[in-house]
KEMI-416064 format. One record per residue: residue in three letters; y, z, x of N, C-alpha, C, O, CB in turn. Coordinates in nm, 4 decimals. Each point is the difference from the previous one (the first is absolute). Glycine has a CB too. Layout:
<atoms>
  code       n_v       n_w       n_u      ca_v      ca_w      ca_u       c_v       c_w       c_u       o_v       o_w       o_u      cb_v      cb_w      cb_u
   ALA         Y         Z         X         Y         Z         X         Y         Z         X         Y         Z         X         Y         Z         X
...
</atoms>
This chain:
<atoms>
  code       n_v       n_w       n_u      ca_v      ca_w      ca_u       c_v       c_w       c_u       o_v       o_w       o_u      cb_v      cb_w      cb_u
   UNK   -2.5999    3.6982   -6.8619    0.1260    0.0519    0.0430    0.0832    0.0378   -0.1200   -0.0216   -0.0709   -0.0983    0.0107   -0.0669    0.3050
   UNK    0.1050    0.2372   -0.2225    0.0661    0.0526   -0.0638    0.1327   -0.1053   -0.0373    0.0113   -0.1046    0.0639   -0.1277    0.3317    0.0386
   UNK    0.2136   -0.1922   -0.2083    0.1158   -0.0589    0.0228    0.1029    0.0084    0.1195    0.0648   -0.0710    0.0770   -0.1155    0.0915   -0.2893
   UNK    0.0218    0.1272    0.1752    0.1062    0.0412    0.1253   -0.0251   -0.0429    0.1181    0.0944    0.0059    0.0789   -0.0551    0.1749   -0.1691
   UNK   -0.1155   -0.2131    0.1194   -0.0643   -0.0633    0.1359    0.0176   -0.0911    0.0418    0.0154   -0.0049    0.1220   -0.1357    0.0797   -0.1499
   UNK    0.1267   -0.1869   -0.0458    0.0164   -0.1493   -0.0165    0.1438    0.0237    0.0100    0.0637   -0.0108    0.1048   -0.2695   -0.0958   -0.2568
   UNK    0.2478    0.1351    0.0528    0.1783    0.0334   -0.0374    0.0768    0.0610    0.1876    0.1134   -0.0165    0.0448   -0.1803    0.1531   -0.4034
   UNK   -0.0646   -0.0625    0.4264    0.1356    0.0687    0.1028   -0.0768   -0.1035    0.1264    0.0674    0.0032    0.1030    0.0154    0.3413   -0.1883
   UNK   -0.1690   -0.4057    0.0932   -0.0486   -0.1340    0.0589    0.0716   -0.0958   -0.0153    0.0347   -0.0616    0.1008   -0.2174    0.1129   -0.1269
   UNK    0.2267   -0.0937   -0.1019    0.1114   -0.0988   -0.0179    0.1107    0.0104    0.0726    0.0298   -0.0992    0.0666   -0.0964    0.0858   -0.2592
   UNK    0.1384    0.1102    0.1982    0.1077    0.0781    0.0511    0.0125    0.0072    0.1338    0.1036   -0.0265    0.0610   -0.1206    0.1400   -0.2369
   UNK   -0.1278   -0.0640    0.2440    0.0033   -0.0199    0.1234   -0.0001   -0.1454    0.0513    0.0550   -0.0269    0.1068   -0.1515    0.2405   -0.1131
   UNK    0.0502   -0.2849   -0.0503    0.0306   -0.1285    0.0327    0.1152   -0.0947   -0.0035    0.0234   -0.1108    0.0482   -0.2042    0.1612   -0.0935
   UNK    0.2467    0.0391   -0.0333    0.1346   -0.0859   -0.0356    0.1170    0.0413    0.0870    0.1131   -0.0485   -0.0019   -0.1819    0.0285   -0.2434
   UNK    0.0126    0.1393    0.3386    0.0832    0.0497    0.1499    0.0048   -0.0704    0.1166    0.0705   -0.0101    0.1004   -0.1259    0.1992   -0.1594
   UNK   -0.1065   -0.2628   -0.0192    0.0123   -0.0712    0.1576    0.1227   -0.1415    0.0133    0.0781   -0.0226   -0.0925   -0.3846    0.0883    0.1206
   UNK    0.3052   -0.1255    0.0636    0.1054   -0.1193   -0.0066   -0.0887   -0.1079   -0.0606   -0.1188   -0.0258    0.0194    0.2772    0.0837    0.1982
   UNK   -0.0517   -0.1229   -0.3096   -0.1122   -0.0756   -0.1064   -0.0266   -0.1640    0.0963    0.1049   -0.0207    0.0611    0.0164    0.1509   -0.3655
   UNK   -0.1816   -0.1968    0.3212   -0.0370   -0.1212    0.0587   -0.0217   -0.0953   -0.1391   -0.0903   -0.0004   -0.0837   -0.0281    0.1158    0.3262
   UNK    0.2037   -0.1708   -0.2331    0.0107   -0.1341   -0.0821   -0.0220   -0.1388    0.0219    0.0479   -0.0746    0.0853    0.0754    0.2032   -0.1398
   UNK   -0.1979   -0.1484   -0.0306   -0.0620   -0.1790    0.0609    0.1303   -0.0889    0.0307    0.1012   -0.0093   -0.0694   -0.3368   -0.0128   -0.1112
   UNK    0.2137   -0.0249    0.2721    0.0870   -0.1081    0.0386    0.0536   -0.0993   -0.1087   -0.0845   -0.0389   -0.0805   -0.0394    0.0633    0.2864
   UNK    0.2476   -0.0697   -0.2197    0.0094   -0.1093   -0.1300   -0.0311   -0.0985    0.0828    0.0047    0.0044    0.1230    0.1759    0.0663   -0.2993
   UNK   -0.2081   -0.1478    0.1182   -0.0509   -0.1263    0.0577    0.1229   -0.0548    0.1040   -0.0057   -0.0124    0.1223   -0.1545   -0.0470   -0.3565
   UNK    0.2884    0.0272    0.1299    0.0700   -0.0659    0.1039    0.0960    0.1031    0.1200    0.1009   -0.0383    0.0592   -0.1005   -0.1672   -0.2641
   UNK   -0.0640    0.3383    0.2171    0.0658    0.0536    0.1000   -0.1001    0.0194    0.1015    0.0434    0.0553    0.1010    0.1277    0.0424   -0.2392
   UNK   -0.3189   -0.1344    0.1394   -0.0743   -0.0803    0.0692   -0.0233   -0.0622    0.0572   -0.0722    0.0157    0.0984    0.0675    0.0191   -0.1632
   UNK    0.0775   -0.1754    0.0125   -0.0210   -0.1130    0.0632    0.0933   -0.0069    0.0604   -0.0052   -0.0693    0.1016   -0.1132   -0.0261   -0.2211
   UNK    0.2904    0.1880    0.0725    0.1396   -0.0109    0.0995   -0.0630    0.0635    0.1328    0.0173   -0.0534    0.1096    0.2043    0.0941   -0.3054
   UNK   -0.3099    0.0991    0.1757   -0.0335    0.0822    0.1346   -0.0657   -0.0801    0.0454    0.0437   -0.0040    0.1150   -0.0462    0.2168   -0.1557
   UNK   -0.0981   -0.3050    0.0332   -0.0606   -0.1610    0.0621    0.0742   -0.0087    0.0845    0.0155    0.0486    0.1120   -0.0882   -0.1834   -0.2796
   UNK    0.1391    0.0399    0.0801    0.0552   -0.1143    0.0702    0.1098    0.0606    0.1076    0.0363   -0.0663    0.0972   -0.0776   -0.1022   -0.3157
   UNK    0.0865    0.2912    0.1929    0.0543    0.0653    0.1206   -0.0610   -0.0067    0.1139    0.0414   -0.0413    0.1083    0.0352    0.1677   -0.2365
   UNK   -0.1946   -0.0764    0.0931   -0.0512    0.0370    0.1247   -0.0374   -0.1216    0.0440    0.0998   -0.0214    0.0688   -0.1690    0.2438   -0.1101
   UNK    0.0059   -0.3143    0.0546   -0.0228   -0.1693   -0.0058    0.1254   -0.0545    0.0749   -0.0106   -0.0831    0.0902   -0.1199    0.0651   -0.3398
   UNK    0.2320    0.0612    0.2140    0.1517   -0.0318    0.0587    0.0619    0.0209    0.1248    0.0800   -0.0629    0.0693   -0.0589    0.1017   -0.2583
   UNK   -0.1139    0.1253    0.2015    0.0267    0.0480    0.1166   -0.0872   -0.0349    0.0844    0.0568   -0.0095    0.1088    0.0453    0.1628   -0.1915
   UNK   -0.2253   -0.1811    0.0926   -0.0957   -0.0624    0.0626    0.0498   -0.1549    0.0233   -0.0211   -0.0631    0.1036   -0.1580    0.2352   -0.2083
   UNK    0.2248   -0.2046    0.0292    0.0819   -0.1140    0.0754    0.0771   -0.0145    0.0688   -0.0213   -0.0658    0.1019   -0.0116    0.0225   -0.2094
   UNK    0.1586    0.0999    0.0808    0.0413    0.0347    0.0859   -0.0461    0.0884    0.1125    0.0795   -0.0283    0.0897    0.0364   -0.0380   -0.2449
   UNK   -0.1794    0.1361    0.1914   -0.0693    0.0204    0.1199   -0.0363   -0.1060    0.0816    0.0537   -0.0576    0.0947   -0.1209    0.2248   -0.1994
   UNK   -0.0356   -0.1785    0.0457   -0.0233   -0.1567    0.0584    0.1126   -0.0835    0.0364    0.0061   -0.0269    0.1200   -0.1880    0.0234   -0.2570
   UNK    0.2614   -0.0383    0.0716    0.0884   -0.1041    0.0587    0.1172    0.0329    0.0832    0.0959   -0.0762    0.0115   -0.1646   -0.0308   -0.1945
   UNK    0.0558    0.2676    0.2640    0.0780    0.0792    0.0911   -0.1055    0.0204    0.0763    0.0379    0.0339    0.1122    0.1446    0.0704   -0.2360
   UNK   -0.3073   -0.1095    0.1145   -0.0906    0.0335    0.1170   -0.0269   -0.1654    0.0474    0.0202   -0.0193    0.1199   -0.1521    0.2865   -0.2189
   UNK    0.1058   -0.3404    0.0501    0.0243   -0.1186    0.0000    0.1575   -0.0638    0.1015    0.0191   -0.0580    0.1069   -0.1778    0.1033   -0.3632
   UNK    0.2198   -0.0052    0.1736    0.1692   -0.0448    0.1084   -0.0591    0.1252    0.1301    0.0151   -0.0752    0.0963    0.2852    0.0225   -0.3431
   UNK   -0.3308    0.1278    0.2829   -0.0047    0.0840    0.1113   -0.0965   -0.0927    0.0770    0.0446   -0.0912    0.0697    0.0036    0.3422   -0.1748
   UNK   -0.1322   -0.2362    0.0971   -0.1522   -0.0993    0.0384    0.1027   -0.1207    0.0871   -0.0015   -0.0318    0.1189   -0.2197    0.0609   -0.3979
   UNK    0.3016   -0.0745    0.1721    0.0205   -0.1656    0.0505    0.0415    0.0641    0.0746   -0.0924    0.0201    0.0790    0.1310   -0.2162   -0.2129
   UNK    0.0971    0.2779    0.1853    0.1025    0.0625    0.1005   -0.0837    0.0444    0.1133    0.0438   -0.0054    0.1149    0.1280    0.0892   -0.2895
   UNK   -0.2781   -0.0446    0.1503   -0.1017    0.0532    0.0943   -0.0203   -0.1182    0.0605    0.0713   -0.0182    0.0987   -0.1813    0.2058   -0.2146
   UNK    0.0242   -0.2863    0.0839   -0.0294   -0.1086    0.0307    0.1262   -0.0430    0.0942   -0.0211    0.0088    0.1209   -0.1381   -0.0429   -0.3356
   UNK    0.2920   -0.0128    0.1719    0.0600   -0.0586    0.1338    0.0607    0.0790    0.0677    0.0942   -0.0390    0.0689   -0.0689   -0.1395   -0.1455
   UNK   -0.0594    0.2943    0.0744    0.0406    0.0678    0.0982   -0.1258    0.0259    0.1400    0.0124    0.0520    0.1109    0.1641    0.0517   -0.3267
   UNK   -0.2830   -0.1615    0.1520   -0.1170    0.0011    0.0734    0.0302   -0.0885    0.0419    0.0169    0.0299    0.1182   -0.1680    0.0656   -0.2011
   UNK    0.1904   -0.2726    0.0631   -0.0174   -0.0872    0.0392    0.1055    0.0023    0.1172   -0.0143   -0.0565    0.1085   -0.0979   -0.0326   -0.3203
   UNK    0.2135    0.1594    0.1742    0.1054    0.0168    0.1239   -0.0282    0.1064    0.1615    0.0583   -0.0001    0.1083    0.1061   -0.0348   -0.3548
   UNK   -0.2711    0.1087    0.1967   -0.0603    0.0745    0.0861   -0.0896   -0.0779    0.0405   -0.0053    0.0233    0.1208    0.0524    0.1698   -0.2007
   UNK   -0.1261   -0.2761    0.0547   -0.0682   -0.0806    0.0619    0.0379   -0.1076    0.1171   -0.0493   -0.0195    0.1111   -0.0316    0.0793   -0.3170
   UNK    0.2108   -0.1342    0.1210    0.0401   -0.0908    0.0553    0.0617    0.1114    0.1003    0.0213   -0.0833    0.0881   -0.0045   -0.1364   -0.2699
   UNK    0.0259    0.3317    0.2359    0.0249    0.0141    0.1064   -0.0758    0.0600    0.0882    0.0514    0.0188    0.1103    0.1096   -0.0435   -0.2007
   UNK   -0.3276    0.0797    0.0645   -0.0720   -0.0063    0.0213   -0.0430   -0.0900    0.0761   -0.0296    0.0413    0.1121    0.0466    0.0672   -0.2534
   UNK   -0.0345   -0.2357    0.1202   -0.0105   -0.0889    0.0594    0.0386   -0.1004    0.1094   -0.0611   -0.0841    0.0660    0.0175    0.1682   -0.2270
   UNK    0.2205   -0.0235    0.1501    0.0270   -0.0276    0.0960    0.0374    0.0358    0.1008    0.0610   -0.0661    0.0841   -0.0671   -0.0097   -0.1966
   UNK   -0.0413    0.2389    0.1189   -0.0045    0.0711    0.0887   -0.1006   -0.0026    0.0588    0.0073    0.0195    0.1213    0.1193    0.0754   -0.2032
   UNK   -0.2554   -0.1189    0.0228   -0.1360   -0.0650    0.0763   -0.0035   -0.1239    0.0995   -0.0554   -0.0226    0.1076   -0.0338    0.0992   -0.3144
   UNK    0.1711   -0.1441    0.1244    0.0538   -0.1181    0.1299    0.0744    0.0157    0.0921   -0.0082   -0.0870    0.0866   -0.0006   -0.0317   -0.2110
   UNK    0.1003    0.2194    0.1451    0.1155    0.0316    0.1089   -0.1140    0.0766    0.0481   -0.0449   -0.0452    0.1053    0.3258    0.0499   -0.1901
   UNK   -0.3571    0.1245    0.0272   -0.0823    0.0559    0.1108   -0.1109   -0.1015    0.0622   -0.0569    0.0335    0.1039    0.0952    0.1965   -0.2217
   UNK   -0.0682   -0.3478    0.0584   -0.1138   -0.0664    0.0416    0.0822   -0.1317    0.1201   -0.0651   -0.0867    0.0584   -0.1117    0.1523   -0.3390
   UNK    0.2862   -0.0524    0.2888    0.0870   -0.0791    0.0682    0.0250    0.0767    0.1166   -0.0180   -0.0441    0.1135    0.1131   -0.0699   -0.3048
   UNK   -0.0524    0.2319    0.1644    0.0170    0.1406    0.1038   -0.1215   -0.0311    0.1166   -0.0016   -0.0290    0.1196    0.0842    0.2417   -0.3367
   UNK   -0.1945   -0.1860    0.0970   -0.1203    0.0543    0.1043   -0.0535   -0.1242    0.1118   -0.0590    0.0251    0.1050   -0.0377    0.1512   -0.3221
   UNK    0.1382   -0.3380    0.1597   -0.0750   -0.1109    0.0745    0.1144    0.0126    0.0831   -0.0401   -0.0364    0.1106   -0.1195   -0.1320   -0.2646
   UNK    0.3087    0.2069    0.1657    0.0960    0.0050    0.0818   -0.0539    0.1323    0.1390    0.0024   -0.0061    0.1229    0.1942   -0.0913   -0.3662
   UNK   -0.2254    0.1677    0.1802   -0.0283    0.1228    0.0876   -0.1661   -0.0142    0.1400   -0.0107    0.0402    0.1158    0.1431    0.1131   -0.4028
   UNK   -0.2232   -0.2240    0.2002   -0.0710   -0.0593    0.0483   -0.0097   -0.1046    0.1274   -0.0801   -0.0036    0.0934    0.0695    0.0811   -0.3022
   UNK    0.1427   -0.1753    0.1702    0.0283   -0.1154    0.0612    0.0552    0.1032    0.1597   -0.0468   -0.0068    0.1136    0.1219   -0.2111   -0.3791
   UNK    0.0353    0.3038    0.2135    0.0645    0.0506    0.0783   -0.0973    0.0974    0.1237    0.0330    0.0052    0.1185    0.1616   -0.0357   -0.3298
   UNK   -0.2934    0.0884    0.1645   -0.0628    0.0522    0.0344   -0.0764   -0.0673    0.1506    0.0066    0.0266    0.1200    0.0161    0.0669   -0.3804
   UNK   -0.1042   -0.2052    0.1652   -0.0707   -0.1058    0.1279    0.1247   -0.0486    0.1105   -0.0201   -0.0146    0.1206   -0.1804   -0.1091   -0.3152
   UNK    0.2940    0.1084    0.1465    0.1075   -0.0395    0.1329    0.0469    0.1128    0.0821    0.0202   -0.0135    0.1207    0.0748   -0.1677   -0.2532
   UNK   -0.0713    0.3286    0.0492    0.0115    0.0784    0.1054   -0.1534    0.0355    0.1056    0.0008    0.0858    0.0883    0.2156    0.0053   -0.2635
   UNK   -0.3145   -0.1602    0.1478   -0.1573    0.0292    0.0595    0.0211   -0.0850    0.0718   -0.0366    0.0255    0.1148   -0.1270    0.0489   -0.2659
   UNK    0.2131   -0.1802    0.1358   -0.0233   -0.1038    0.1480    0.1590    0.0128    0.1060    0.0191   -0.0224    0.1195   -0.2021   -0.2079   -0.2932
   UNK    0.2545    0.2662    0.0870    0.1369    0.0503    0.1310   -0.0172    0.0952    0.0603    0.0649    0.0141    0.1036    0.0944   -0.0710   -0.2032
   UNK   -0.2615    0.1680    0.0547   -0.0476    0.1407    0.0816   -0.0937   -0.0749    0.0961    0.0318    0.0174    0.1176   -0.0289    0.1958   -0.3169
   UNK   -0.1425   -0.3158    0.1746   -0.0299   -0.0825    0.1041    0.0481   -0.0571    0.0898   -0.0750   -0.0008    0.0976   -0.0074   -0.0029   -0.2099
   UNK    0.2109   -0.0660    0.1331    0.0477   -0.0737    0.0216    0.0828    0.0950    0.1133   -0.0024   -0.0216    0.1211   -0.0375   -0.1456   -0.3452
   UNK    0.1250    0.2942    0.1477    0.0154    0.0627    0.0758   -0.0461    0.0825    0.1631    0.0584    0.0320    0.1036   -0.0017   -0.0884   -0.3360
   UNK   -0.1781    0.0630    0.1834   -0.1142    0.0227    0.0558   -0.0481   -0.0780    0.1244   -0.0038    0.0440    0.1149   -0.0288    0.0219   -0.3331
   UNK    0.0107   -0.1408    0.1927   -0.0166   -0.1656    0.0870    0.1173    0.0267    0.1026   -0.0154    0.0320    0.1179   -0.0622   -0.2365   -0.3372
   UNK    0.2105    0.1834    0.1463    0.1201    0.0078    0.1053    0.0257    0.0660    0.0503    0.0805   -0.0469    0.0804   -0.0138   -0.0309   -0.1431
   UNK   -0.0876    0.2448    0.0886   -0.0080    0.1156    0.0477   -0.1337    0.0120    0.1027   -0.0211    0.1041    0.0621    0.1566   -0.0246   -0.2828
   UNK   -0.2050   -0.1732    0.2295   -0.1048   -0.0064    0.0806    0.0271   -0.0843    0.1085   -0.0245    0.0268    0.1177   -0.1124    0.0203   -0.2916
   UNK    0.2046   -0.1829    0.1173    0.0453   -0.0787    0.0930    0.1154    0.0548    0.0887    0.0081   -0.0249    0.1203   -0.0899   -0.1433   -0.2715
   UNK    0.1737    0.2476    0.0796    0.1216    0.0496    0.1071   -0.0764    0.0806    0.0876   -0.0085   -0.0289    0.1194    0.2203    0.0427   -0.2728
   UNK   -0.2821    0.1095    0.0924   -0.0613    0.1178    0.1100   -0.0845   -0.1004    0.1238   -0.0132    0.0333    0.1178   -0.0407    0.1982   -0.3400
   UNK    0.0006   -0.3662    0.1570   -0.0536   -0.1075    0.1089    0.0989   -0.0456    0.0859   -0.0418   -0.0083    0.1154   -0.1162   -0.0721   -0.2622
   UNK    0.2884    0.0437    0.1309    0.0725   -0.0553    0.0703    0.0636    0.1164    0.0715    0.0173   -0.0172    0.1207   -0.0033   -0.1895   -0.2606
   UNK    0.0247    0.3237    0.0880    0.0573    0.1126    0.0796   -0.0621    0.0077    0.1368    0.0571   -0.0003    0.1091   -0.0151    0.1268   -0.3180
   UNK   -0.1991   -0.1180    0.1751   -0.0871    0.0343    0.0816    0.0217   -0.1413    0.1449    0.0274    0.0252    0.1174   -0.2065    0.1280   -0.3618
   UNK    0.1618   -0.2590    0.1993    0.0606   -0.1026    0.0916    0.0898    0.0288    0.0568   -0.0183    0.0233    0.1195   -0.0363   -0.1539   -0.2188
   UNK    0.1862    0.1427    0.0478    0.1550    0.0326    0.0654   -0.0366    0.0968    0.1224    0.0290   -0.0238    0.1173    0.1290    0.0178   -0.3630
   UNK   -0.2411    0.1430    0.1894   -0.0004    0.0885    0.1237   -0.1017    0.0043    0.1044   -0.0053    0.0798    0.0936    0.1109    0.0369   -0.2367
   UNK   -0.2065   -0.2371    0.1091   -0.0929   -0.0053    0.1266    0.1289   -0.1208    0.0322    0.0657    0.0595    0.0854   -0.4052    0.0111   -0.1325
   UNK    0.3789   -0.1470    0.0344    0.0841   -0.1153    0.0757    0.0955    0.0985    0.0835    0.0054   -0.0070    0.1228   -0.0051   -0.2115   -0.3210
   UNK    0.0864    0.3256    0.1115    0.1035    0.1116    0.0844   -0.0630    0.0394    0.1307    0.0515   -0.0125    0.1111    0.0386    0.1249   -0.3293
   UNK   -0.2068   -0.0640    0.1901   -0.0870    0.0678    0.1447    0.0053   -0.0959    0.0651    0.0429    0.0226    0.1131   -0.2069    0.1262   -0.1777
   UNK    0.1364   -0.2601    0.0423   -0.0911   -0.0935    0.1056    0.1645   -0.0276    0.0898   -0.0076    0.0124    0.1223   -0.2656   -0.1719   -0.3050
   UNK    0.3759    0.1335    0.1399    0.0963   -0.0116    0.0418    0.0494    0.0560    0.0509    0.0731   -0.0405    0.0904   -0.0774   -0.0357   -0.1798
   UNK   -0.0126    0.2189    0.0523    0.0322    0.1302    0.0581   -0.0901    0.0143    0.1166    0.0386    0.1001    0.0604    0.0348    0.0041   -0.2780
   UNK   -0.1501   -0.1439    0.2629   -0.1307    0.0060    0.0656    0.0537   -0.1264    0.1187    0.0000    0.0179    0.1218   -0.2094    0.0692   -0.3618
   UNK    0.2413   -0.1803    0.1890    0.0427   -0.1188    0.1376    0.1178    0.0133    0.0749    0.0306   -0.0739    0.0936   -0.1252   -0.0900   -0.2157
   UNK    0.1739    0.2778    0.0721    0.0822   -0.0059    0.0737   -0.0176    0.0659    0.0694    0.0781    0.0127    0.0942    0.0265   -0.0768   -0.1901
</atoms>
């Protein structure tokens, strides 16, 4: 290679943006920055987490006791259920016995109606 060559190679290189080695201790400051912030991350994802956590535990706990009012509901609804099944029986029964006794009253009416 020529001088001039080297010489306008140099040149072109010295356009570009120069990259300089790190000094040591502006290194270890950009470190420990970053190290800092990762901690702090952590110890805000961390406080969130916990907040998460009882806010779960409060959703739970009412969770739960809405499982019991519905599980209280449903043995209530149940209970209620079998008693309206035997008062519809029951009903039943007694509506048989009156249409039985009606039926008495008006053969007794005839027969009376009939002796005189």
């Amino acid at each position: 290679m020529l001088e001039s060559d080297v010489e306008s190679s140099q040149d072109s290189q010295s356009n570009l943006p120069s990259e300089e080695p790190p000094v040591e201790g502006d290194g270890d400051a950009s470190q420990c920055s970053i190290i800092n912030e990762f901690r702090e991350f952590r110890r805000d994802t961390k406080i969130q987490l916990s907040d998460i956590k009882q806010e779960l535990k409060g959703v739970n706990g009412r969770l739960d006791e809405a499982e019991g009012r519905i599980d209280e509901a449903e043995s209530v609804l149940q209970a209620m259920s079998t008693i309206i099944k035997q008062l519809m029986q029951r009903q039943a029964v007694l509506e048989s016995k009156l249409i039985t006794q009606e039926g008495h009253q008006r053969r007794g009416i005839i027969i009376l109606s009939q002796g005189d």
